[in-house]
MILUMVEX-77935 format. One record per atom (N, C-alpha, C): z, x, y; residue in three letters. Coordinates in steps of 0.1 Angstrom, whole numbers, padded with zeros to 4 digits, always signed. Layout:
residues N
ZXYALA/...
END
This chain:
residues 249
+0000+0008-0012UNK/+0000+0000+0000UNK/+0000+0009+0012UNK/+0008+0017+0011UNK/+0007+0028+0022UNK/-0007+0034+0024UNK/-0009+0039+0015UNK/-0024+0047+0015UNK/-0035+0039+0019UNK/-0038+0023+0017UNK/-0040+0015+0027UNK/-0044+0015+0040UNK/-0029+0010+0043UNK/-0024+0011+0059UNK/-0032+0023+0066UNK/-0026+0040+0061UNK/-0034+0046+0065UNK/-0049+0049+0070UNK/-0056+0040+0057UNK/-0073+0044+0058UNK/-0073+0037+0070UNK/-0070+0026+0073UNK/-0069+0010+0084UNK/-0067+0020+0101UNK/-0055+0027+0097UNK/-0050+0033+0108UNK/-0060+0046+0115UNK/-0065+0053+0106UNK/-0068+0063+0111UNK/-0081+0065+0118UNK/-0091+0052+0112UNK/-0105+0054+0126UNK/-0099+0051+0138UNK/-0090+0038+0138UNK/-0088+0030+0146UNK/-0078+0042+0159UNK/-0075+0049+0152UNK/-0066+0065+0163UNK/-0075+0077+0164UNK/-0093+0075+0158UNK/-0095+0081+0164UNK/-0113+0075+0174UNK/-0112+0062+0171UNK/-0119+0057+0183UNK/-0108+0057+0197UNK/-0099+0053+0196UNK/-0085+0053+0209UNK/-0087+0066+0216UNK/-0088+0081+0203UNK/-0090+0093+0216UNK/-0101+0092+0220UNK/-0112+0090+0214UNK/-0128+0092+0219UNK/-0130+0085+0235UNK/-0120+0070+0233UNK/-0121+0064+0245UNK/-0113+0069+0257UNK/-0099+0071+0252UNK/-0095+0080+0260UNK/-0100+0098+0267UNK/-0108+0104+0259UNK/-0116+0114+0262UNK/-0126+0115+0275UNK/-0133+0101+0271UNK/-0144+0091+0280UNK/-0138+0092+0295UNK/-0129+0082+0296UNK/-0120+0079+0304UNK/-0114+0093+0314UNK/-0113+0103+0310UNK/-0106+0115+0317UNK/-0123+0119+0323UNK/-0133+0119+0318UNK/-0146+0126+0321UNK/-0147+0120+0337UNK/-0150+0109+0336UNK/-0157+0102+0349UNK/-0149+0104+0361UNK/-0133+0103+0360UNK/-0133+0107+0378UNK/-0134+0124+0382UNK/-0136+0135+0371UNK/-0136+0143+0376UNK/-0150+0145+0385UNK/-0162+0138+0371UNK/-0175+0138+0379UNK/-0179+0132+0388UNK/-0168+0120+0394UNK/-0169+0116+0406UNK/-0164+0122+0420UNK/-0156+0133+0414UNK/-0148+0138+0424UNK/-0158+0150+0429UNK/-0166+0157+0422UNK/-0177+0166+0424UNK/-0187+0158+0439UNK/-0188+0144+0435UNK/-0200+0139+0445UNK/-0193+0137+0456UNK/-0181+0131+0459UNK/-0178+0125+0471UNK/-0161+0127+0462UNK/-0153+0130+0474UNK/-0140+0124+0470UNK/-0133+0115+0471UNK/-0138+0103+0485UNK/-0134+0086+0486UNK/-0147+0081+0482UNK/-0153+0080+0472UNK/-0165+0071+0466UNK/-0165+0057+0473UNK/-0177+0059+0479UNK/-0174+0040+0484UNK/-0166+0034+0497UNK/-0155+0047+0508UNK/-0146+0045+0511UNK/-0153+0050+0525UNK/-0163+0057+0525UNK/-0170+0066+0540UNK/-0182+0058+0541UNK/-0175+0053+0554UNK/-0187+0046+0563UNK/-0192+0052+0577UNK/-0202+0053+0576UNK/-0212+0062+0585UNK/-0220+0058+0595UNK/-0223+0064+0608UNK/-0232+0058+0622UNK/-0244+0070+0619UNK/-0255+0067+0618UNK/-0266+0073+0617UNK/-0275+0076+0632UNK/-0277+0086+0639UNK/-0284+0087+0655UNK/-0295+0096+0649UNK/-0306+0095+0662UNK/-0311+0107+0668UNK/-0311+0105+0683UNK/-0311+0117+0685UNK/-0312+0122+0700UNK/-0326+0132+0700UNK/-0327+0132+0713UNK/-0341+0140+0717UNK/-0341+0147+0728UNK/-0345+0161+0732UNK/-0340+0172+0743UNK/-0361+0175+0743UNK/-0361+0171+0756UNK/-0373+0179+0759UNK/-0372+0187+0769UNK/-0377+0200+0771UNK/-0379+0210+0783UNK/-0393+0208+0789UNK/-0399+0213+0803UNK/-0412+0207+0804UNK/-0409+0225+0813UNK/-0422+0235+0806UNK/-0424+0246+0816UNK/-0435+0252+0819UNK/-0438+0259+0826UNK/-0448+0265+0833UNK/-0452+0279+0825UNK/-0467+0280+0821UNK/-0466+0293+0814UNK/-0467+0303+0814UNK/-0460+0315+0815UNK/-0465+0327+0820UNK/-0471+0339+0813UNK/-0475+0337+0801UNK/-0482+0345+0793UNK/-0499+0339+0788UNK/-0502+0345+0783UNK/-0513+0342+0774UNK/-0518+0353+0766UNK/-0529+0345+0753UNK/-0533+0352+0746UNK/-0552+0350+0745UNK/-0557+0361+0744UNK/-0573+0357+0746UNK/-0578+0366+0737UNK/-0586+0361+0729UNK/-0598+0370+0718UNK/-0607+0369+0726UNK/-0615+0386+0731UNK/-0626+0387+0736UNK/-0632+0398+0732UNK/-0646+0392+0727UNK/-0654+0397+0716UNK/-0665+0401+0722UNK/-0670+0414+0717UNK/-0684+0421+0715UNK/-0694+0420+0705UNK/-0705+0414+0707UNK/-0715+0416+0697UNK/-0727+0423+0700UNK/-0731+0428+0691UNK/-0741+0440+0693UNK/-0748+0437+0682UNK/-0767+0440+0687UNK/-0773+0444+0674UNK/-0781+0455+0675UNK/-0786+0464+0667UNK/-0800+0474+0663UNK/-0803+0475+0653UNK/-0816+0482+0652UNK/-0825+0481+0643UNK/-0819+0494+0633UNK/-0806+0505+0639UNK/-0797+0512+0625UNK/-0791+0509+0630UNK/-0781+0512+0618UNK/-0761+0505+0622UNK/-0755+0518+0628UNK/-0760+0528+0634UNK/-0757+0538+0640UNK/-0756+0535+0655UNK/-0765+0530+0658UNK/-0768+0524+0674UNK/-0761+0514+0678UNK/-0758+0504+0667UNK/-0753+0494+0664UNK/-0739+0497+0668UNK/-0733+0505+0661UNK/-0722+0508+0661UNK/-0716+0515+0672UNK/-0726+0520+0681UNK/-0723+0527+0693UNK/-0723+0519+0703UNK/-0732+0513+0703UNK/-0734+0505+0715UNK/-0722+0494+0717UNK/-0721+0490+0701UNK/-0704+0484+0706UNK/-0696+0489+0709UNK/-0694+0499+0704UNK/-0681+0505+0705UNK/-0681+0515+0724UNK/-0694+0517+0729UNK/-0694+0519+0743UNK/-0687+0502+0753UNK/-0694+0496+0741UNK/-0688+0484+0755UNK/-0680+0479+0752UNK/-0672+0477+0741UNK/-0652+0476+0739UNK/-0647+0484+0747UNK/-0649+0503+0743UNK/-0647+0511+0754UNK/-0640+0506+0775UNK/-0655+0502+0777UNK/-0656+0495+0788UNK/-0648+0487+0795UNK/-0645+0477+0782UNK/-0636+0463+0784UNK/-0625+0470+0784UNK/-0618+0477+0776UNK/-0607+0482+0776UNK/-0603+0491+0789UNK/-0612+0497+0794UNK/-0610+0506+0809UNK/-0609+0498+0822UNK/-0615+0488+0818UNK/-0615+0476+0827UNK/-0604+0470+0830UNK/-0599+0465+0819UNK/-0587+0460+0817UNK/-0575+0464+0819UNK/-0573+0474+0819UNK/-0563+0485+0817UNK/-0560+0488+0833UNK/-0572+0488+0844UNK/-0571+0490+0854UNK/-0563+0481+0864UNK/-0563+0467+0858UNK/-0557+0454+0862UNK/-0543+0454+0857UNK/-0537+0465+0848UNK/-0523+0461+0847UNK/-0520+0459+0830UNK/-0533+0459+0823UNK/-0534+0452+0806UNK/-0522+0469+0804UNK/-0517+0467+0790UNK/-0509+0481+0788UNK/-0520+0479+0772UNK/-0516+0494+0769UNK/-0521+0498+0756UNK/-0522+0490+0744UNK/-0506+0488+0747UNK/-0499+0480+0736UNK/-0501+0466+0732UNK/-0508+0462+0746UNK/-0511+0448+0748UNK/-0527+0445+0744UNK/-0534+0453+0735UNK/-0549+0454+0734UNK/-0545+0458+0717UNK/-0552+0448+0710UNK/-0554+0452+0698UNK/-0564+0448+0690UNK/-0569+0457+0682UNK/-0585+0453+0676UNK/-0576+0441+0664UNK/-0588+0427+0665UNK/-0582+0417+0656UNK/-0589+0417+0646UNK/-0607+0422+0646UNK/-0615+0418+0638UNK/-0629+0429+0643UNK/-0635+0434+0627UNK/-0645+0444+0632UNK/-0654+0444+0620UNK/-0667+0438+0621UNK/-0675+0437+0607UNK/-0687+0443+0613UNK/-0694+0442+0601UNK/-0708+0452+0604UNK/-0712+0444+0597UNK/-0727+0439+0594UNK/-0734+0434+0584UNK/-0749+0433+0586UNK/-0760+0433+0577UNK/-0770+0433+0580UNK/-0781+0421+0585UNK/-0791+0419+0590UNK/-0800+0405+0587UNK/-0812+0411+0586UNK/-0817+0405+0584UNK/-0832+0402+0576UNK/-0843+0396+0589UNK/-0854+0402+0593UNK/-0858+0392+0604UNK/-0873+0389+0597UNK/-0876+0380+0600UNK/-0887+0369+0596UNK/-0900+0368+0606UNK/-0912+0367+0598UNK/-0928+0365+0605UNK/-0926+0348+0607UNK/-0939+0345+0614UNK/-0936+0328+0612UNK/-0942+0322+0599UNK/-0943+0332+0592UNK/-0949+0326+0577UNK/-0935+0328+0566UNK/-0922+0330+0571UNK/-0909+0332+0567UNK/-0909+0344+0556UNK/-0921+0357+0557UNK/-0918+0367+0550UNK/-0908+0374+0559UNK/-0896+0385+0553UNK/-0892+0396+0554UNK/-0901+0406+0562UNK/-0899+0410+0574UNK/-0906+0414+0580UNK/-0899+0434+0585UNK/-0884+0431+0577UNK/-0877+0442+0589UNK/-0861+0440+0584UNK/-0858+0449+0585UNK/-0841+0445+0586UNK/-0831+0454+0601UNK/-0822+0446+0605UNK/-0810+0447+0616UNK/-0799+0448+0613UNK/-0792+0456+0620UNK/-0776+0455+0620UNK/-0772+0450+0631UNK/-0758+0443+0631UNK/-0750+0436+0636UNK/-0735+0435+0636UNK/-0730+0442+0647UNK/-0717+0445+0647UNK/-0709+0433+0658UNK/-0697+0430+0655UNK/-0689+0422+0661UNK/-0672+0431+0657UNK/-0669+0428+0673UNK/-0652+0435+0676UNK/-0652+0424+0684UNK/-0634+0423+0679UNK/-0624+0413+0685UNK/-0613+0420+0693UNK/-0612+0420+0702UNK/-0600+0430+0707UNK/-0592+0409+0709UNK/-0578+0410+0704UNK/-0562+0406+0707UNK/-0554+0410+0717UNK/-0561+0405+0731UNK/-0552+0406+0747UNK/-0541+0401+0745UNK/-0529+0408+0751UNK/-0517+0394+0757UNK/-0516+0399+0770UNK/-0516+0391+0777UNK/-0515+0388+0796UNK/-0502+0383+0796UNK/-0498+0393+0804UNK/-0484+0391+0806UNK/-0481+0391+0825UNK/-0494+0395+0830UNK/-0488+0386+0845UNK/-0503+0375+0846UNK/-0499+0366+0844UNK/-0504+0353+0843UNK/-0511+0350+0851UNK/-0509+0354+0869UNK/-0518+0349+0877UNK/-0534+0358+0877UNK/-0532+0368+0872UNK/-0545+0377+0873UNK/-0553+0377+0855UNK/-0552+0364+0854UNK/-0560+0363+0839UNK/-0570+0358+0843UNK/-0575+0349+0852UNK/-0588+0353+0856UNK/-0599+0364+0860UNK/-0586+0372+0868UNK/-0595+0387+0872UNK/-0600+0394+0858UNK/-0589+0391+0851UNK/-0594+0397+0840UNK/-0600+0397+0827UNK/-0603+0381+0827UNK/-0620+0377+0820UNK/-0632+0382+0826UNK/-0632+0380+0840UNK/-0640+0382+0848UNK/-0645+0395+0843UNK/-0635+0405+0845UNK/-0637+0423+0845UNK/-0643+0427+0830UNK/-0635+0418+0822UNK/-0645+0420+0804UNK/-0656+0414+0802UNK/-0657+0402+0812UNK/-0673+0398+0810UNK/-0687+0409+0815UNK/-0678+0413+0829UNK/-0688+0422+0834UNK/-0689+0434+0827UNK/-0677+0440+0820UNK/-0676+0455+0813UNK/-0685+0450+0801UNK/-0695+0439+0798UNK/-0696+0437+0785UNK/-0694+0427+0775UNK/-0682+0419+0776UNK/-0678+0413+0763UNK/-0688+0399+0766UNK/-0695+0396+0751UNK/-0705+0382+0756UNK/-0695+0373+0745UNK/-0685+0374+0742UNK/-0677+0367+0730UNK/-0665+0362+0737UNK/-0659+0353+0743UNK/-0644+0347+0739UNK/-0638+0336+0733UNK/-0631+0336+0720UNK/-0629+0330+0713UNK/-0621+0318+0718UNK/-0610+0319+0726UNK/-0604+0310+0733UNK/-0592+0318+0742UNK/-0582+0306+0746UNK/-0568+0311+0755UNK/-0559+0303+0748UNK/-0549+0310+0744UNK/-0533+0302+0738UNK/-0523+0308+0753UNK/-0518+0296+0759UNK/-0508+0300+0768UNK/-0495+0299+0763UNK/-0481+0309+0765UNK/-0469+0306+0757UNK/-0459+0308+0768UNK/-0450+0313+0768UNK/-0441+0316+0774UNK/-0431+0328+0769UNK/-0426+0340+0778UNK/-0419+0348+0773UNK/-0413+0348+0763UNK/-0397+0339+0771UNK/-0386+0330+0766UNK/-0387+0321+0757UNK/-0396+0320+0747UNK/-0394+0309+0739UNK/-0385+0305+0733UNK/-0376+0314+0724UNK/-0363+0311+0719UNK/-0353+0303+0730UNK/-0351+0309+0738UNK/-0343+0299+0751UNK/-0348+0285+0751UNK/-0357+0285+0756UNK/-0363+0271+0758UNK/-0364+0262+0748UNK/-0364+0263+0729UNK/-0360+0262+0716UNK/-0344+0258+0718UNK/-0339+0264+0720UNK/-0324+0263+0721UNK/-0316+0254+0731UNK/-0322+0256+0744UNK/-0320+0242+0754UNK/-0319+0230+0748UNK/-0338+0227+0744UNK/-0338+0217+0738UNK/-0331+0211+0727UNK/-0328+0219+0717UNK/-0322+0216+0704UNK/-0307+0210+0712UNK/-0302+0218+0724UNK/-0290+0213+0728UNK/-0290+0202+0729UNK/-0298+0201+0739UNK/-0303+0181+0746UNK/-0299+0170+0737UNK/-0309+0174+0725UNK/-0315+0171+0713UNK/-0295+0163+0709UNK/-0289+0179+0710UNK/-0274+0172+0699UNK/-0264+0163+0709UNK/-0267+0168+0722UNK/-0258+0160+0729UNK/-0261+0148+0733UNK/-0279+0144+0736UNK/-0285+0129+0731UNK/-0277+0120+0719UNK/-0279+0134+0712UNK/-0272+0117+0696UNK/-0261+0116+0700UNK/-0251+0124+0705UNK/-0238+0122+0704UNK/-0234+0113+0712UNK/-0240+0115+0726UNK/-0240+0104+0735UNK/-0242+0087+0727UNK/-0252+0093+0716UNK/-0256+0074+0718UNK/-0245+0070+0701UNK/-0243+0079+0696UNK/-0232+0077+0684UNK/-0218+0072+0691UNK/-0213+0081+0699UNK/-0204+0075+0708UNK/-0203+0059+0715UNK/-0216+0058+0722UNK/-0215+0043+0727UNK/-0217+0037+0713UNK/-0221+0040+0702UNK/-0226+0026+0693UNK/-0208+0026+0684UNK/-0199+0032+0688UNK/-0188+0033+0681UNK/-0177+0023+0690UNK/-0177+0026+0705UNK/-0176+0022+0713UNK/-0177+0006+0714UNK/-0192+0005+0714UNK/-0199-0011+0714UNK/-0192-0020+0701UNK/-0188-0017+0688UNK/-0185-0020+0676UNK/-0170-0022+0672UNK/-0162-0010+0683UNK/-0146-0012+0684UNK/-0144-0002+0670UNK/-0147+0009+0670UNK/-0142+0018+0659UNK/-0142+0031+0666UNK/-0138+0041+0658UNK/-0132+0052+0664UNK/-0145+0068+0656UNK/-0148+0072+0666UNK/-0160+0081+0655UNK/-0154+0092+0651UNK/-0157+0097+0643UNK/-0154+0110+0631UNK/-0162+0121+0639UNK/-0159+0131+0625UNK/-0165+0140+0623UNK/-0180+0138+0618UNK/-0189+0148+0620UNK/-0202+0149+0618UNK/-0200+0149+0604UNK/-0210+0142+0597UNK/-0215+0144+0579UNK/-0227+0155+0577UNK/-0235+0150+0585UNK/-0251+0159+0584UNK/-0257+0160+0598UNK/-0265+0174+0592UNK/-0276+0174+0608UNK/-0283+0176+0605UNK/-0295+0175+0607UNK/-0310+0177+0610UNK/-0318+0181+0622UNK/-0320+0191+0627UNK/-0330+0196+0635UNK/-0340+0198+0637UNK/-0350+0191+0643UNK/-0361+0196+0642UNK/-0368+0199+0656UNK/-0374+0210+0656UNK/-0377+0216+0671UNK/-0395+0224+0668UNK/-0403+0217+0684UNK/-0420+0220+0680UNK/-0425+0219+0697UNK/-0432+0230+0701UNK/-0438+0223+0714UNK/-0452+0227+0713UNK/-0455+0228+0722UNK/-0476+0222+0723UNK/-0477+0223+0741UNK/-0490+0227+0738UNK/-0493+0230+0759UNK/-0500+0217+0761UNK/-0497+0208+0774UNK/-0498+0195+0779UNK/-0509+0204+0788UNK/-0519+0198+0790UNK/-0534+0196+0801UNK/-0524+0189+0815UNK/-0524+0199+0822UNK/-0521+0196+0837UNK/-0525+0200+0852UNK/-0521+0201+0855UNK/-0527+0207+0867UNK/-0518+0223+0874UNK/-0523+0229+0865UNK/-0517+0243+0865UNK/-0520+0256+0876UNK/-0519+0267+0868UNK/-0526+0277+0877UNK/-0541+0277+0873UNK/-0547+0277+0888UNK/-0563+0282+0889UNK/-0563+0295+0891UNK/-0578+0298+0882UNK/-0577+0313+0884UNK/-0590+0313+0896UNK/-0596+0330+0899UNK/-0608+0331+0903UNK/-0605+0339+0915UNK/-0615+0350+0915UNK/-0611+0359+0922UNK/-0621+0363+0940UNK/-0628+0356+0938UNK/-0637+0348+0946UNK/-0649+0358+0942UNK/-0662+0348+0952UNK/-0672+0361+0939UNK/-0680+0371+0943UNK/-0673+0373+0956UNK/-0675+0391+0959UNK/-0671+0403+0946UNK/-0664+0396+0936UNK/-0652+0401+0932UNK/-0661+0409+0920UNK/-0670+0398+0911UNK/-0679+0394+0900UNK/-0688+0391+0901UNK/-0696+0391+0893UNK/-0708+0384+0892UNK/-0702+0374+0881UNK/-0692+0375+0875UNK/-0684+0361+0868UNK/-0670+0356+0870UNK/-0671+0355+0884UNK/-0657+0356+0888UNK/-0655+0336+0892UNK/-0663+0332+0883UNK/-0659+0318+0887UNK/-0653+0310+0872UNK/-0650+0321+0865UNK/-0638+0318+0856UNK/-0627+0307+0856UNK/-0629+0298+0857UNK/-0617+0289+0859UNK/-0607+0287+0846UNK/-0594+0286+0852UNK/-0584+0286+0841UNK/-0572+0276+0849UNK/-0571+0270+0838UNK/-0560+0259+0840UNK/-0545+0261+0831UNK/-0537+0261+0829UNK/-0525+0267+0821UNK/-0514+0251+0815UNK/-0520+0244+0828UNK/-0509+0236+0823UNK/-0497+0235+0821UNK/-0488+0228+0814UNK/-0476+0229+0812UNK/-0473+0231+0792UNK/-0463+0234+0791UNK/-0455+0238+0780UNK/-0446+0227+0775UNK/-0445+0221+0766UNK/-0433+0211+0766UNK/-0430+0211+0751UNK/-0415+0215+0751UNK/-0408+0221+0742UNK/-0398+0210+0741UNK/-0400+0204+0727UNK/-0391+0194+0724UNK/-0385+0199+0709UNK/-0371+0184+0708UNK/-0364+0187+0699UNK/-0360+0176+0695UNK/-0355+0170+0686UNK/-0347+0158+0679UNK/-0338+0164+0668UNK/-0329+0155+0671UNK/-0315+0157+0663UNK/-0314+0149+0658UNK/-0309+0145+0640UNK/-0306+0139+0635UNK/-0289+0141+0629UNK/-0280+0132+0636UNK/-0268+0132+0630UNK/-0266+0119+0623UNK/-0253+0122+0618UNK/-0244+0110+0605UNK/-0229+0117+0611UNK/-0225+0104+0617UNK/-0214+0101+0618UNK/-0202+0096+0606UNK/-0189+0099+0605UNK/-0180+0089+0601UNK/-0174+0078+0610UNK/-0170+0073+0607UNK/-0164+0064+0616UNK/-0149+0057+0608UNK/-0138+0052+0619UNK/-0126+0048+0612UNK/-0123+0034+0623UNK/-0113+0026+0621UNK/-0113+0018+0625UNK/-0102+0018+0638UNK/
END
């Protein structure tokens, strides 16, 4: 009768630990995620910091292309009129350091009768010299002075600003004291009391706005391409903040 009882007894003590084993697992794995589960209630903002600035740098790719009938000539002739641009430039204030070769290929073509036979072959050289202009009002003098030294190539103008990091960091300011400002009144408006921050999110991007900036041009005694016009625009350096509030009552 005993030995019975026992068989009766002994799943039944050891389903009891299994459940009890169970039972110990789950609040520790709850305690990993959150330690009041269910108990934090939160005010979700953004805020937004824009800076708006004027630009005092730039960047300009200005290119030489050259061709002849050897890649010896070819290669001189450009490399006399980079030369040029560079002496040019240099005389307006450009530094050494501020001129860098970006891009330099050689390659051949093929020139054609009007009956599309192969008639001949050409070389053709292209150099990119990588300007940064760093006194801003004289970047028209000094398209002007590479056009004339030569260069028949400019790829474009990127305007930036020295200080970029500063003006990044203003804004990101703006950006946190925006949310905080409007987390405050929605805590305010509701009759509860705000916390501590849960999360942030930053995100910070600017882009040059078409405005009515600096004109260049040096009048045209100056050049024979001195009617270069350049507009600069403005700079505007924004930011958004994403916070998470707690909140208590």
């Amino acid at each position: 009768m005993k030995n019975k009882t026992l068989t009766y007894l002994l799943p039944a003590l050891i389903l009891v630990s299994l459940l009890a084993g169970a039972c110990q697992t789950v609040p520790n794995a709850n305690a990993q995620a959150t330690a009041e589960p269910g108990n934090l209630r939160t005010i979700a903002v953004t805020g937004t910091g824009e800076i708006i600035l004027v630009p005092d740098m730039a960047y300009i790719n200005i290119g030489v292309h050259t061709e002849a009938e050897d890649v010896s000539s070819a290669v001189a002739n450009n490399n006399r009129q980079a030369n040029d641009i560079i002496e040019a430039i240099t005389k307006l204030g450009i530094e050494e350091k501020d001129i860098q070769t970006s891009n330099f290929n050689v390659y051949t073509m093929n020139n054609y009768d009007n009956m599309g036979n192969v008639t001949g072959t050409s070389f053709s050289v292209d150099n990119t010299l990588y300007i940064t202009v760093r006194d801003l009002p004289k970047l028209s003098e000094i398209l002007d002075a590479a056009l004339v030294a030569g260069a028949n190539q400019i790829y474009g103008i990127n305007f930036d600003i020295a200080d970029r990091q500063a003006a990044l960091d203003r804004a990101r300011d703006l950006a946190i004291e925006d949310a905080q400002n409007k987390a405050q009144s929605v805590a305010t408006t509701i009759g509860v009391t705000l916390g501590k921050i849960q999360n942030v999110n930053i995100v910070n991007n600017s882009y040059v706005q078409s405005a009515a900036g600096y004109q260049g041009g040096m009048g045209a005694a100056d050049s024979v391409a001195s009617s270069v016009p350049i507009s600069a625009g403005q700079i505007v350096v924004n930011a958004s903040a994403d916070l998470v509030f707690a909140f208590g009552d």
